[in-house]
N, C-alpha and C positions, 0 to 999 in steps of 0.2 A: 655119586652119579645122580644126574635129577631124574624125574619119571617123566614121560612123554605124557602130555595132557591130552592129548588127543587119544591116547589109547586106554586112559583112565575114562573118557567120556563114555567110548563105546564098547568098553569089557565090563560085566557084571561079575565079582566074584560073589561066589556062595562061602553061607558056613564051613565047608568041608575044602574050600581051597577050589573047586572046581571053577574055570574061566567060563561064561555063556558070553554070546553075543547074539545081535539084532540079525531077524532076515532080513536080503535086502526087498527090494522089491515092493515096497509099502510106504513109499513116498509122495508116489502121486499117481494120474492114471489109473485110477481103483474104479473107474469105472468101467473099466473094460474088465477087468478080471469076475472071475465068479468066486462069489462069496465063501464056498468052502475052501477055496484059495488062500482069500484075505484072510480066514480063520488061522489057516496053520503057519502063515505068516506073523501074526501076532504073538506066538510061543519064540520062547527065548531057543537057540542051538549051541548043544555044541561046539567046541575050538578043537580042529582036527590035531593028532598026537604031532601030526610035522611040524604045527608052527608056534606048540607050547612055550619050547623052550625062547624062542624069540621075543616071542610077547612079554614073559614073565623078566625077563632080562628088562623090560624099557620100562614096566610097572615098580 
């Protein structure tokens, strides 16, 4: 089965097997938001337990 490219672009896996991905919201229009915002924006998040197994099936 091949892997979906698209989901290799926007999944980060770690050492330990964990999946992160990107917030959204930090594309454009930054200048409306406030800056502690854009900060917690910039940290990578969690992939919620419902949609692991999906993901990992197309990776």
């Amino acid at each position: 089965m091949k892997t979906r490219k698209t989901i290799t672009k926007r999944i980060k896996v770690t050492g330990r097997g964990k999946l992160l991905r990107r917030v959204r919201g930090i594309s454009h229009n930054m200048s409306k938001k406030s800056s502690s915002d854009l900060q917690k924006k910039k940290i990578y998040s969690s992939i919620s337990s419902a949609d692991l197994k999906r993901i990992k099936s197309h990776l």
